[in-house]
C-alpha positions in Angstrom: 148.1 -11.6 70.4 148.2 -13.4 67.2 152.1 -14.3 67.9 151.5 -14.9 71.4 148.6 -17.6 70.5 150.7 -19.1 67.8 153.7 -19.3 71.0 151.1 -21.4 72.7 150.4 -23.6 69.9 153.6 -24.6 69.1 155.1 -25.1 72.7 152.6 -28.1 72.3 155.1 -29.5 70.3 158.0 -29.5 72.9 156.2 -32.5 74.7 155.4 -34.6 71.6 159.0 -33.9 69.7 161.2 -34.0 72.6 159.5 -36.2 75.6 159.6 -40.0 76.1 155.8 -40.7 77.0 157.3 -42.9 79.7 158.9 -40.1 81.1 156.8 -37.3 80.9 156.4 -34.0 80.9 153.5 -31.5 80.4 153.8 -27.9 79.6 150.1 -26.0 80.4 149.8 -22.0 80.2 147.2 -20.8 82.2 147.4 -16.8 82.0 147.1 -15.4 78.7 146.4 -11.3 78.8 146.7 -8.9 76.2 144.7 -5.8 74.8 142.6 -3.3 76.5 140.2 -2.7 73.9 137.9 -5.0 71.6 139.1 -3.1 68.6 142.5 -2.2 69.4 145.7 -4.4 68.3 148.0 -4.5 71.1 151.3 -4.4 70.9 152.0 -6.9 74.2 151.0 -9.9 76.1 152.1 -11.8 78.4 151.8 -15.7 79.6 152.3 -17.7 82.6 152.5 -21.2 82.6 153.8 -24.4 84.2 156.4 -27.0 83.5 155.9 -30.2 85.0 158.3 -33.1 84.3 158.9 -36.5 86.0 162.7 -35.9 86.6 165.1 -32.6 87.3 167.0 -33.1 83.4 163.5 -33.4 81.1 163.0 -30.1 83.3 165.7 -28.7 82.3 165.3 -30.1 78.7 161.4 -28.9 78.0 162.8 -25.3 79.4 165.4 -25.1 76.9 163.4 -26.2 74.3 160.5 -23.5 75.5 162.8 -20.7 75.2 164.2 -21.9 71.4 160.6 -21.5 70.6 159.9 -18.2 71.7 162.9 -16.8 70.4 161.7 -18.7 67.2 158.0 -17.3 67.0 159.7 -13.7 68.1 162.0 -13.9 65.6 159.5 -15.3 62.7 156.9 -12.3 64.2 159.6 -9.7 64.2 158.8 -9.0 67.6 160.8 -8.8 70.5 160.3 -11.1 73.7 161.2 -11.5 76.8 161.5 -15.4 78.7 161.7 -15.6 82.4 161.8 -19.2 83.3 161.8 -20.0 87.0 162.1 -23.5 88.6 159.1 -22.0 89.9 156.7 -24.2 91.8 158.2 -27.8 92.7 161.2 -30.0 91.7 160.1 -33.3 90.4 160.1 -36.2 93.0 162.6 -38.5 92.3 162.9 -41.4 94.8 166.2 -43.2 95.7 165.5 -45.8 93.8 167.1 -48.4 96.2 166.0 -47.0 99.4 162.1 -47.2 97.8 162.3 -51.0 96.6 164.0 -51.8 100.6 160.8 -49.6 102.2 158.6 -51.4 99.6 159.8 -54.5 100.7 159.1 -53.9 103.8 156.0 -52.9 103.6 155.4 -56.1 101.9 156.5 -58.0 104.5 153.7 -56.1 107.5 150.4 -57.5 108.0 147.4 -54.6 107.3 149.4 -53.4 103.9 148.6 -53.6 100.8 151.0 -52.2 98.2 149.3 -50.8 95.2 151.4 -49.9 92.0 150.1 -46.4 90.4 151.3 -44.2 87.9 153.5 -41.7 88.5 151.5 -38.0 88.8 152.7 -34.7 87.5 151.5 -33.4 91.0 153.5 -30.2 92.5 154.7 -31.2 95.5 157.7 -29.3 97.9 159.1 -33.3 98.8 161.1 -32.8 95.7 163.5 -29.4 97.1 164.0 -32.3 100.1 164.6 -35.2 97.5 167.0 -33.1 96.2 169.9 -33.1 99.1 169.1 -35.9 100.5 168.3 -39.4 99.7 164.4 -40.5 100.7 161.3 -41.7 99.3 157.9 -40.4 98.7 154.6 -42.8 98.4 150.7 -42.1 98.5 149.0 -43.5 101.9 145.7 -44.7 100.6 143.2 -43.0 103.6 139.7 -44.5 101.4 138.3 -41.2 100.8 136.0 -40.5 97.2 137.4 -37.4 97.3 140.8 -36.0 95.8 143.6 -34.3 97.7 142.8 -30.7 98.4 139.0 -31.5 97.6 136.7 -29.4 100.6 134.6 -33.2 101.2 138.3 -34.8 101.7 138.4 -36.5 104.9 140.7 -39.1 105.3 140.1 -42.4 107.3 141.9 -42.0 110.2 142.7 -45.2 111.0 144.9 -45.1 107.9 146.8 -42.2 109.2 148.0 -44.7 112.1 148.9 -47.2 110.2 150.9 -45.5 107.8 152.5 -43.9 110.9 153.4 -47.5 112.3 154.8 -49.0 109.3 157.2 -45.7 108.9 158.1 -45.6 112.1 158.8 -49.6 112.2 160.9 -48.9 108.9 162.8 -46.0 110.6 163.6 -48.3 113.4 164.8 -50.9 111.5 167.1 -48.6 109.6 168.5 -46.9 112.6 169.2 -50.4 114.3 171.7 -51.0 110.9 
């Protein structure tokens, strides 16, 4: 347990030593069991956890740089361990970034839109498998509701929904026409 919690507390490190806070990255563990017994030392544990990064190569990077300190902390512990890393969950979203400034424009252009600029969000999201082959663009709809995605009270103002299906329709249009 002991080299299992010191695992944890240096993987911090990855982010700070090896990210760009622009571009971001965030490695969280949220399963940590071990032991049976309250006075017992066990002799395993094992972690799950999640890498998030805003593009597929700081991914890539943070993973590397996980597993070097694993094999590190084993090595230091004289312990043995074994890494499964998984792309796991989601692929980061990355946005063509010529085809999202030519729908931005757009939208800038149509009457009832407002474009808001937000920070990007180290949400998991199955867009980024699609981003991957082909070229496309995410964005957020805003549908006015004090509640967050996947919140039981969300409830979305429909009128919104319609809108945002007009404008990407119009957009579609327009790009078939060319």
């Amino acid at each position: 347990m002991v080299a299992a919690s010191y695992f944890i507390t240096q993987v911090q490190s990855v982010v700070s030593r090896n990210v760009n806070p622009i571009e971001g990255a965030v490695v969280t563990f949220g399963v940590f069991q071990a032991g049976v017994a309250n006075n017992v030392i066990t002799d395993t544990a094992f972690l799950h956890g999640t890498i998030r990064a805003l593009t597929q190569d700081m991914s890539l990077l943070v993973q590397k740089r996980v597993r070097t300190v694993a094999e590190g902390v084993a090595a230091a512990f004289g312990m043995e361990v074994e890494i499964e890393l998984k792309q796991g969950g989601y692929l980061p979203v990355e946005n063509n970034p010529a085809l999202a400034r030519e729908l931005m424009d757009f939208f800038g252009e149509k009457d009832g839109i407002e474009l808001i600029d937000i920070e990007p969000a180290m949400t998991g999201e199955d867009f980024g498998y699609l981003l991957s082959k082909v070229d496309g663009v995410m964005f957020w709809l805003g549908i006015d509701s004090p509640y967050a995605l996947h919140h039981p009270q969300m409830s979305p103002k429909e009128e919104a929904l319609a809108i945002g299906v007009d404008a990407v329709s119009s957009f579609l249009k327009k790009k078939a026409a060319e």
